[in-house]
C-alpha positions, 0 to 999 in steps of 0.5 A, spaced: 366 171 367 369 166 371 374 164 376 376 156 375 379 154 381 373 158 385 368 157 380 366 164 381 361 167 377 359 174 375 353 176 373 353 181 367 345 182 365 341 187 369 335 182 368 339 176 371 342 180 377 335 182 379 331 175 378 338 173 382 336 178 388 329 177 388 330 170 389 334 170 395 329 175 398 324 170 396 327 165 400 330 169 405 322 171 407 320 164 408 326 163 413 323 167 419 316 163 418 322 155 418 325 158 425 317 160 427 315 153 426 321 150 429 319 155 435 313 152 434 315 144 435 319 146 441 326 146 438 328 154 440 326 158 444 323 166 444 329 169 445 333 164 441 327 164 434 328 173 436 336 172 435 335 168 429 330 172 426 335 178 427 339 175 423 334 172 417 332 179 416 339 182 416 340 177 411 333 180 407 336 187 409 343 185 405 340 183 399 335 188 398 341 192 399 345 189 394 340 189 389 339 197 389 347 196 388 346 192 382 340 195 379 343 197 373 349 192 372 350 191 365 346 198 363 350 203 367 358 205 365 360 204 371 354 199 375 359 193 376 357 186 376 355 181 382 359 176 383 357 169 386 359 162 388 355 158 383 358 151 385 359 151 393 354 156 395 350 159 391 351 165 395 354 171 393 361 172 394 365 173 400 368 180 397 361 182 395 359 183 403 367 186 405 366 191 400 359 192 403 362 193 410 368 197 407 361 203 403 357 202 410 363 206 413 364 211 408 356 211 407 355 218 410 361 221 405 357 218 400 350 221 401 352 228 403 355 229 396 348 226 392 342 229 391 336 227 394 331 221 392 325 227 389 330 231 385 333 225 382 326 224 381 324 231 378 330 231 374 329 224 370 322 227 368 324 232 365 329 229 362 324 224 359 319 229 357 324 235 355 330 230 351 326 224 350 332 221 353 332 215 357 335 217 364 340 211 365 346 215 369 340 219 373 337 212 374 344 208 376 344 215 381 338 214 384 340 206 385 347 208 389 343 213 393 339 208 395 343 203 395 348 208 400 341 210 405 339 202 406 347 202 409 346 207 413 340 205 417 344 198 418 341 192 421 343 188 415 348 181 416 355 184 415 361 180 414 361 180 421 356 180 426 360 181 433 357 178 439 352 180 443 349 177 450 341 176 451 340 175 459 337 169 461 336 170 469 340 166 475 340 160 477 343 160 484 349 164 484 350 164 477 348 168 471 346 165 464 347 168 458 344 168 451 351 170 447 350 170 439 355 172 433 355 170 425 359 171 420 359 170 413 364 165 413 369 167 407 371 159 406 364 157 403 361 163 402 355 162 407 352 165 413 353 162 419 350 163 426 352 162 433 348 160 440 352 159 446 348 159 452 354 160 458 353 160 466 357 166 469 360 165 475 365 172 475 363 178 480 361 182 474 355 181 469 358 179 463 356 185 458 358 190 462 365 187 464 370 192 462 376 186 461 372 179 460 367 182 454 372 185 449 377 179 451 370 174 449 369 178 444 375 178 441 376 171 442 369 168 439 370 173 433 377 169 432 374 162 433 368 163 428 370 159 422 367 153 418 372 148 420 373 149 427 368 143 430 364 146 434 367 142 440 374 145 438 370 152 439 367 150 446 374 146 450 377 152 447 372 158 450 372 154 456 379 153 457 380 161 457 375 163 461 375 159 469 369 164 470 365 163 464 361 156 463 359 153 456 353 150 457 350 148 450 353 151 443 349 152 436 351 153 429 347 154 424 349 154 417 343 157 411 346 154 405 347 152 400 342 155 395 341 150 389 337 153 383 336 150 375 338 156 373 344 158 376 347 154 381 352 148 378 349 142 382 350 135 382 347 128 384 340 128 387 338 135 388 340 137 381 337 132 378 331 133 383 330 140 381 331 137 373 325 133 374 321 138 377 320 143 372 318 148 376 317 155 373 321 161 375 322 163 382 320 156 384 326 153 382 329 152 387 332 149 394 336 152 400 340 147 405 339 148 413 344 145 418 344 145 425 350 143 429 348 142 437 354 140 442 351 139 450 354 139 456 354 132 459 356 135 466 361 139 469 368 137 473 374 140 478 381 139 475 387 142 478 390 150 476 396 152 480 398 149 486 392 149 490 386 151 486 382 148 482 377 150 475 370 148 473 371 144 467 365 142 463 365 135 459 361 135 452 357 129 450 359 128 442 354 123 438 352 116 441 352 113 435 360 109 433 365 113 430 361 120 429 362 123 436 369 125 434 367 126 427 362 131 427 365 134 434 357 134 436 353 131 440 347 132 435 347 134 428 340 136 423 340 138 416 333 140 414 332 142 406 327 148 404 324 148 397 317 149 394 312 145 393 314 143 386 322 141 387 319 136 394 313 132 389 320 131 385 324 128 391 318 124 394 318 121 387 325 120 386 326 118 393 333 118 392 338 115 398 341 120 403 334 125 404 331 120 408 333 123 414 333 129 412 328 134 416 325 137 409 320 144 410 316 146 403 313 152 402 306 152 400 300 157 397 301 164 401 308 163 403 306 158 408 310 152 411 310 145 412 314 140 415 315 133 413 320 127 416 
């Protein structure tokens, strides 16, 4: 079933939903190994690569959970179906991680009105070996107590993904913080990570600042949208806060996700991965883009009668018109696909992918990166 405007597509076939979820686990694996090359050439840091990887396994962690969800979609009664964005995103829906979020809440209720795993286990095998009977419903059971047990532990990439802050040390009489938040933005249906690394100059830390952090907070969560530049982002943050400074502000886009078997692409990379031919489970290509905006230096200017405020000025691109386009002082998009997809683009060698960074997943898991 689809949605026209939206092109949203629902998955009614229990085969197609896991193929589906086992690949997004697969590219989900090969993300921690890109930041850790990323890391290695000196593009993040540690603690940048830890929060990215905290979030990458949280992504893991919310498609294993949706593939116990939908385990049985298409044989259960009452299994429903995944719904994905087969056009813009080739990620699931927004819905399907509020929907999440909203089970998460209630996972406790859920669980203490189930049997445990060994008995639904204990009572399949009798139900195989006394009824000769297939034991779907006791299957589909099994799978929503999994399903709810993986919920309760957390850790997995929610709708939302409130600020948190790492420190970083002092620099003089300032401390510097490491804040990061994501959301799973619900215009393009993409995970989106946020770095900010900020100087504070207020007489208490910033985390355990009873007024300022829920202020911060709130303030980030609100601002946290596909659309906003990332230099709107910054002057805003910068014009609330007098104490707190912005120093450098990152996001990371993961997606979209093309796939010849079930995404909608169009132009190089659908014809990329049409020349391809690559077998299942290597069919695929996954966008990565980062935004960076940087502070140039920073300026008093006038507040009130007398005083003034620290206010920081943002370097945008250098090349003619793209500064004030993009709201960045610098962007780079990377592509992650298997070995096969890439020999098709340095075949084909379609204009646009030259400056590309690309990082192709090899034999073992292993990842290379190429310009």
């Amino acid at each position: 079933m689809t949605d026209s405007a939206l092109d949203h597509f629902s998955l009614q076939d229990t085969r197609v939903t896991r193929r589906y979820l086992e690949k997004f686990g697969t590219i989900t694996g090969h993300l921690g190994r890109v930041a850790g090359q990323m890391e290695a050439e000196g593009r993040l840091s540690r603690p940048e690569v830890e929060v990215l990887a905290r979030y990458l396994v949280g992504l893991s962690l919310t498609f294993r959970a949706l593939g116990h969800k939908y385990l049985f979609s298409g044989r259960a009664a009452h299994a429903g179906h995944l719904t994905f964005d087969r056009r813009e995103s080739g990620f699931p829906v927004f819905h399907e991680l509020l929907t999440m979020a909203n089970d998460a809440a209630q996972a406790g209720k859920h669980l203490s009105g189930m049997r445990g795993v060994e008995a639904l286990k204990d009572e399949m095998v009798r139900t195989i070996l006394g009824d000769l009977q297939i034991p779907t419903k006791l299957q589909f059971a099994l799978s929503q107590r999994l399903y709810y047990e993986e919920l309760a532990r957390g850790g997995l990439f929610w709708a939302r993904n409130d600020p948190q802050a790492v420190w970083q040390g002092t620099d003089g009489a300032r401390r510097r913080f490491l804040v990061h938040w994501a959301v799973y933005d619900s215009q393009v249906n993409l995970p989106q990570i946020y770095l900010m690394e900020l100087e504070d100059t207020g007489r208490t830390g910033l985390p355990k600042d009873e007024r300022r952090w829920p202020e911060v907070q709130s303030h980030l969560m609100a601002q946290a949208v596909a659309g906003l530049k990332l230099l709107t982002i910054a002057r805003g943050f910068d014009e609330d806060f007098d104490d707190l400074h912005p120093r450098r502000l990152r996001r990371f886009h993961v997606g979209p996700m093309y796939s010849s078997s079930f995404t909608r692409q169009e132009g190089p990379l659908g014809r990329i991965l049409d020349a391809a031919k690559a077998p299942p489970g290597e069919d695929w290509a996954l966008v990565w883009t980062e935004e960076e905006l940087v502070a140039d230096r920073a300026e008093a200017v006038p507040k009130g009668w007398f005083g003034t405020v620290e206010r920081q000025v943002f370097a945008l691109d250098p090349f003619v018109g793209r500064g004030a386009e993009t709201g960045a002082t610098r962007t780079e998009r990377a592509i992650i696909l298997p070995q096969r997809p890439y020999q098709a683009l340095a075949e084909l060698n379609p204009p646009g992918f030259a400056d590309v960074r690309k990082f192709v997943v090899g034999a073992g898991g292993r990842v290379l990166s190429y310009r």
